[in-house]
C-alpha positions as CSV (number, residue, x, y, z in Angstrom):
1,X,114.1,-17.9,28.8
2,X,117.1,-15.8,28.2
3,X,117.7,-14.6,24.6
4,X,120.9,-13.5,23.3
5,X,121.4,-11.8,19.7
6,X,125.3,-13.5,19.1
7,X,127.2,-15.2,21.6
8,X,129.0,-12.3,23.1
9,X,126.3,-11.8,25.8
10,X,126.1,-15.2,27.0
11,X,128.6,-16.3,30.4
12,X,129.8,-20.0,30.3
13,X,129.1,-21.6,33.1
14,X,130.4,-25.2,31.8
15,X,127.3,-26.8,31.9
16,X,125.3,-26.1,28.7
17,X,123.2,-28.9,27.5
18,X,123.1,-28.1,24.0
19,X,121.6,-28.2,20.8
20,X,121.7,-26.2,17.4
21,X,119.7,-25.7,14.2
22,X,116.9,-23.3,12.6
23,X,114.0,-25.0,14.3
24,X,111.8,-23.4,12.1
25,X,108.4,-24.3,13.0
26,X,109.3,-25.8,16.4
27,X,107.6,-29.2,15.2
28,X,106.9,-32.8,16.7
29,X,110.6,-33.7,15.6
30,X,112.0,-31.2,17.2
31,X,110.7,-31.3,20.1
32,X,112.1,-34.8,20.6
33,X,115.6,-32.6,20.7
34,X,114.1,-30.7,23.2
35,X,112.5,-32.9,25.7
36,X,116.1,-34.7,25.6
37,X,118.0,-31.5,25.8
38,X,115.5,-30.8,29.1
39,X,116.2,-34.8,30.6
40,X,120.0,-34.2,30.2
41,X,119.7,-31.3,32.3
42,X,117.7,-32.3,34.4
43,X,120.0,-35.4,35.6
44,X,122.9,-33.6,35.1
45,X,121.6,-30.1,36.7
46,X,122.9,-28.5,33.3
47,X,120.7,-25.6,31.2
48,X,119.5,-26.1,28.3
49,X,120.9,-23.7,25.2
50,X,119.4,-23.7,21.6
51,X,121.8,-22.0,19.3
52,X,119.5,-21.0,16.3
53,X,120.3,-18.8,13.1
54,X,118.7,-15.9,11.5
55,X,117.8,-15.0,8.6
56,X,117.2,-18.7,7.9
57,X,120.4,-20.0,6.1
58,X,118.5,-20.9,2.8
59,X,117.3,-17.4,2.5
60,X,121.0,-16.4,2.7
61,X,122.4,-19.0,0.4
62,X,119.8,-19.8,-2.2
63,X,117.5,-16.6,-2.3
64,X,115.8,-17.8,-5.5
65,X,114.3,-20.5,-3.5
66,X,111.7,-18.2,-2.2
67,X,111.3,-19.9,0.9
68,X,108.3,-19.6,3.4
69,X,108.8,-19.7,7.1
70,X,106.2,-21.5,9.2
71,X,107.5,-19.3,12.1
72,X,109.4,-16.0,12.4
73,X,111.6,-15.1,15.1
74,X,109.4,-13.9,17.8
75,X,107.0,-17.0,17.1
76,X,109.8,-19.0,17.5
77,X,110.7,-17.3,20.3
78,X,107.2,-17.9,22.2
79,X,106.9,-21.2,20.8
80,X,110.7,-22.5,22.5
81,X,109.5,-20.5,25.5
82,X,106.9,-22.7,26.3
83,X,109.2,-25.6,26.3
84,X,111.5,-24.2,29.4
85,X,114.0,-23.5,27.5
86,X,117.2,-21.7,29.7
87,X,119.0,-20.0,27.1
88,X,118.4,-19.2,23.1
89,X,120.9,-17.4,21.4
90,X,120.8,-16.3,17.7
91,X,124.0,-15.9,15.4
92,X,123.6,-13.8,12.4
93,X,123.2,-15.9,9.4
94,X,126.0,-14.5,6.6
95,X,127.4,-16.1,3.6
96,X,130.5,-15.5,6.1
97,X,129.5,-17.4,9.0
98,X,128.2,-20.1,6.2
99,X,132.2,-20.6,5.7
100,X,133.1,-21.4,9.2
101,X,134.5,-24.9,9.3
102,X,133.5,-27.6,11.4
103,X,136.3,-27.1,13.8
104,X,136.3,-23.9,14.1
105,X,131.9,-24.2,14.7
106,X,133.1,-26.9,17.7
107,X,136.4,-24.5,19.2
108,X,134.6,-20.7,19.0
109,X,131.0,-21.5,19.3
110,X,130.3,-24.9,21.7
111,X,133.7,-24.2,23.4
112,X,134.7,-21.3,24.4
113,X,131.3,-19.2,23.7
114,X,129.1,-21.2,25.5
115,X,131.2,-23.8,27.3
116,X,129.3,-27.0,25.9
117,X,128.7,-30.0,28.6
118,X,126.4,-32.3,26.4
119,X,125.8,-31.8,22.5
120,X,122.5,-33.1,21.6
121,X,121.4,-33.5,17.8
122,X,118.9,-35.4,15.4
123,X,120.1,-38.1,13.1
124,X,122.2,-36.8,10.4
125,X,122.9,-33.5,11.4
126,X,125.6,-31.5,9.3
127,X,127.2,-27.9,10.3
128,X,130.2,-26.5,9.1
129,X,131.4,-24.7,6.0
130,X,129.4,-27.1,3.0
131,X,127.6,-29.3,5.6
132,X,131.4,-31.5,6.3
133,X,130.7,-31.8,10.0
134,X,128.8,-34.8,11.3
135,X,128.3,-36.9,14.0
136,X,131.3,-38.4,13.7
137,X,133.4,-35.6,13.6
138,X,131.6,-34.3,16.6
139,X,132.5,-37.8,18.5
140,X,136.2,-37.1,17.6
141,X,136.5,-33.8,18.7
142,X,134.6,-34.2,22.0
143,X,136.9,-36.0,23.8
144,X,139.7,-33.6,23.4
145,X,137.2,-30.6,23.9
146,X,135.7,-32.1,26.8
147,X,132.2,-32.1,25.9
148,X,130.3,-35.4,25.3
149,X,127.4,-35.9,21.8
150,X,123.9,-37.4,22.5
151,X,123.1,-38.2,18.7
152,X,118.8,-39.0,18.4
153,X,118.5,-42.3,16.9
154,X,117.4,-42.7,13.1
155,X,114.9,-44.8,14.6
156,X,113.1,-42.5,16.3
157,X,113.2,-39.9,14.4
158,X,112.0,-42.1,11.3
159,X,109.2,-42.9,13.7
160,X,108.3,-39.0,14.1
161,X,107.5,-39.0,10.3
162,X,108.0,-35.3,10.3
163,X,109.7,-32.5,8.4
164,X,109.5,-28.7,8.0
165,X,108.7,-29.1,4.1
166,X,105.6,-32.0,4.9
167,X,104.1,-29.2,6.9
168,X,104.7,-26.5,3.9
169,X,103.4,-29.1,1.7
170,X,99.9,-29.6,4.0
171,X,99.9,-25.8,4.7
172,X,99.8,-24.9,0.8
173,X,97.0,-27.5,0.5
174,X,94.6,-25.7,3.2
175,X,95.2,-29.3,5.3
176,X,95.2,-27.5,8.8
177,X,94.8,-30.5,10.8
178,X,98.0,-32.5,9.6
179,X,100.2,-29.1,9.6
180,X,99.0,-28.9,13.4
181,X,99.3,-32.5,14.1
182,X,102.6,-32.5,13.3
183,X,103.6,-29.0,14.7
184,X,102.1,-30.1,18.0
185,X,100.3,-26.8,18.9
186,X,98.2,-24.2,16.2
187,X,99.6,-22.5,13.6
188,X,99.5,-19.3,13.9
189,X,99.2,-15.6,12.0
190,X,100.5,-12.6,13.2
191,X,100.0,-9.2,12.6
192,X,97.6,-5.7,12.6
193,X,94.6,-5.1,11.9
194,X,94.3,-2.2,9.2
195,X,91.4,-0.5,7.5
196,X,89.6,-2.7,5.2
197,X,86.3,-1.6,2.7
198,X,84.1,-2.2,5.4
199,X,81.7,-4.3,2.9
200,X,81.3,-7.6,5.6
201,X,79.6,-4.8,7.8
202,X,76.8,-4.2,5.5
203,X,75.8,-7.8,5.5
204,X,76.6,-8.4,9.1
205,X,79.5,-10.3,9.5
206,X,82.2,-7.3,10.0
207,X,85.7,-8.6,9.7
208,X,89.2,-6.8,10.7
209,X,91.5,-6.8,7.3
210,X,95.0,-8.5,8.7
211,X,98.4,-7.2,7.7
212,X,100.8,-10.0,8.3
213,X,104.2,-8.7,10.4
214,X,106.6,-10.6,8.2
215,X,106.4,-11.1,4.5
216,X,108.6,-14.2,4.6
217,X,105.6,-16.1,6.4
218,X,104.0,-18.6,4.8
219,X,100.1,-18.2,4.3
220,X,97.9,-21.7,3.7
221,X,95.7,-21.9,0.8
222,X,93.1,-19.8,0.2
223,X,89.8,-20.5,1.9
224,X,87.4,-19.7,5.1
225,X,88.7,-21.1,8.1
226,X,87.6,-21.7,11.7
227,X,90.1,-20.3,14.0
228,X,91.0,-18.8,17.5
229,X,91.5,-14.9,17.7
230,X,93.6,-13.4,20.3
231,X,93.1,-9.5,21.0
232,X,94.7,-7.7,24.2
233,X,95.5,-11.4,25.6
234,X,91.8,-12.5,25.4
235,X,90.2,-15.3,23.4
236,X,87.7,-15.2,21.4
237,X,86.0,-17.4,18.1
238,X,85.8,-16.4,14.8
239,X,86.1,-17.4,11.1
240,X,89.1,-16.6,8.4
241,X,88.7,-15.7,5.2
242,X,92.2,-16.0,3.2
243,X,91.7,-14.8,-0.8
244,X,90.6,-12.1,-3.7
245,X,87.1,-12.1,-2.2
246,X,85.7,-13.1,-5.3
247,X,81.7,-11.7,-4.8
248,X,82.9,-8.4,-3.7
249,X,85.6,-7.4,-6.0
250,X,87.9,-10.2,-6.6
251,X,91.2,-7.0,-7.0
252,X,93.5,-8.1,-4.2
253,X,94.3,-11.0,-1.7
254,X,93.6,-10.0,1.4
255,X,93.3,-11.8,5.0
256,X,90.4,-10.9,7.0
257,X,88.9,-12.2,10.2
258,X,85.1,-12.2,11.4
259,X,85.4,-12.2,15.8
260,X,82.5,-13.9,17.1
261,X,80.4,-12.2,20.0
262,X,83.1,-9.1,19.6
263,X,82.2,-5.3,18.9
264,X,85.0,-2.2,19.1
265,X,87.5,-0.5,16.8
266,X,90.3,-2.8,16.4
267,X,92.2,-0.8,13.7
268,X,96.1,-0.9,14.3
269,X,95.7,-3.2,17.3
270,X,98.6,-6.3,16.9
271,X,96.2,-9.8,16.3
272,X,97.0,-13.2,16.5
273,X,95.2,-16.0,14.9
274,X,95.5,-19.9,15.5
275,X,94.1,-21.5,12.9
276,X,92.1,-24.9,13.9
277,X,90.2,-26.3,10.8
278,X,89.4,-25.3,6.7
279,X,85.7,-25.4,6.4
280,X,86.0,-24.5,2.9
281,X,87.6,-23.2,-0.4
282,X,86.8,-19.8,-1.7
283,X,84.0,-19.6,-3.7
284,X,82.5,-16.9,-6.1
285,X,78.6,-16.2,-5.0
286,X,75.5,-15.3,-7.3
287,X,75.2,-11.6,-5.2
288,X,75.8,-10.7,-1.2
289,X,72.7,-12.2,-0.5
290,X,74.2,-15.8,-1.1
291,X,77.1,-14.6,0.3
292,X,75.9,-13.7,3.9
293,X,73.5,-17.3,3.5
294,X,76.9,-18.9,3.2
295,X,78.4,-17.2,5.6
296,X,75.7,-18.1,8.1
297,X,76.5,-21.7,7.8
298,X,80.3,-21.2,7.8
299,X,79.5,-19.7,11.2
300,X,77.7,-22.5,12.3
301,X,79.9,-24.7,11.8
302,X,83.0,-22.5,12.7
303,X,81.5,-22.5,16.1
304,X,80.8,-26.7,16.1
305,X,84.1,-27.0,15.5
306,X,86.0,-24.8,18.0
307,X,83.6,-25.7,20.9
């Protein structure tokens, strides 16, 4: 997959099969774009382009939202990549671009910069300055632009049952299982690993403290979770721990991860987790002692549940 940061980079060839929008979290819905976007081309021996927008548009135009992503850019990126996609380009989200019409969105952009074959999008898709373009102004243009508009039925996407904001919702709650069901693959944490108190050490369950790479991204509820750890492109087990760490000090919300069956210095090394299941909420313990009994059991069971 080919990514381009505008459209000034990419070469029409007059066979795009495309489709646009911020795709954040890649989910079940759509990926129903995408397996179309991929059948099109496939019977029409077209490539498949995802026009996508960054920062995402309600960051630019209502800031005091505070909005979470469930995937920056580069997850995004890996996330389309394992879908075959040909081509991604991102446009620069401004308040600027946010005033492009509708016409101007179908001349400059699925015209002339990319040369648009087949237009696929979901059920009530708007673009264009204050959301005036539809589906039906896309079916009137095409014809004199040359392009034709696959629109998914409401049907099926009613039938998906999925949004970007259920997934927030079930993130926020701790409900792993229902965010990945309707992602379709793990959620995932990126970051480093920096320097943490070392206290897990002294009760033998040593865990790397996890600086997330983007403060935009949305972290679930607090709580000890049983996850999948990638390090240096290997996999291993462990257990999460997202909260104030209540028996040790309770002074500041950290992320920290306990690798099963892993020893070495892992301090500024990038780390990805995919998280699989919450075993539990946080809880405040009677002394360490209780603590590393707990721990013992969330182990247990961290392992019953990835294996």
């Amino acid at each position: 997959m080919k990514v381009y940061e505008g459209i000034a980079g990419f070469v029409p060839k007059g066979n795009a099969i495309v489709t646009s929008g911020t795709f954040d979290g890649v989910h079940i819905g759509h990926q129903k774009i995408l397996n179309t976007l991929q059948d099109i081309a496939a019977a029409t021996g077209g490539e498949t382009v995802l026009i996508t927008y960054w920062p995402h548009p309600r960051l630019v135009l209502n800031p005091e939202a505070h909005i979470k992503l469930l995937t920056t850019f580069d997850e995004k990126t890996r996330v389309l990549e394992g879908f075959g996609l040909d081509h991604l380009i991102k446009i620069p989200f401004t308040k600027e671009f946010a005033r492009t019409s509708s016409l101007d969105f179908i001349r400059n952009i699925l015209v002339k910069g990319i040369g648009t074959h087949t237009l696929v999008i979901g059920y009530d898709h708007r673009f264009g300055h204050n959301r005036e373009g539809n589906f039906e102004s896309l079916k009137a243009n095409a014809a004199n632009y040359g392009f034709r508009v696959e629109e998914i039925p409401r049907q099926d996407v009613d039938n998906v049952g999925v949004s970007s904001t259920k997934i927030r919702k079930a993130l926020w709650q701790g409900d792993i299982r229902t965010s990945n069901a309707f992602l379709g693959w793990e959620y995932c944490l990126n970051g480093t690993v920096v320097p943490g108190a070392q206290r897990g050490r002294q009760i033998g369950f040593p865990t790397a403290n996890i600086k997330i790479n983007d403060p935009l991204k949305l972290i679930p509820a607090d709580g000890v979770y049983a996850v999948r750890v990638i390090l240096d492109n290997k996999l291993y087990q462990g257990m999460l721990n997202i909260g104030n760490r209540p028996t040790v000090d309770g002074a500041q919300h950290a992320i920290e991860v306990h690798i099963l069956d892993f020893k070495g210095n892992l301090y500024d090394h990038p780390i990805r987790i995919k998280m699989v299941e919450r075993i539990r909420p946080e809880k405040r313990f009677a002394d360490m002692n209780e603590l590393r009994e707990q721990l013992v059991k969330d182990r247990q069971l961290a392992q019953k549940i990835l294996s």
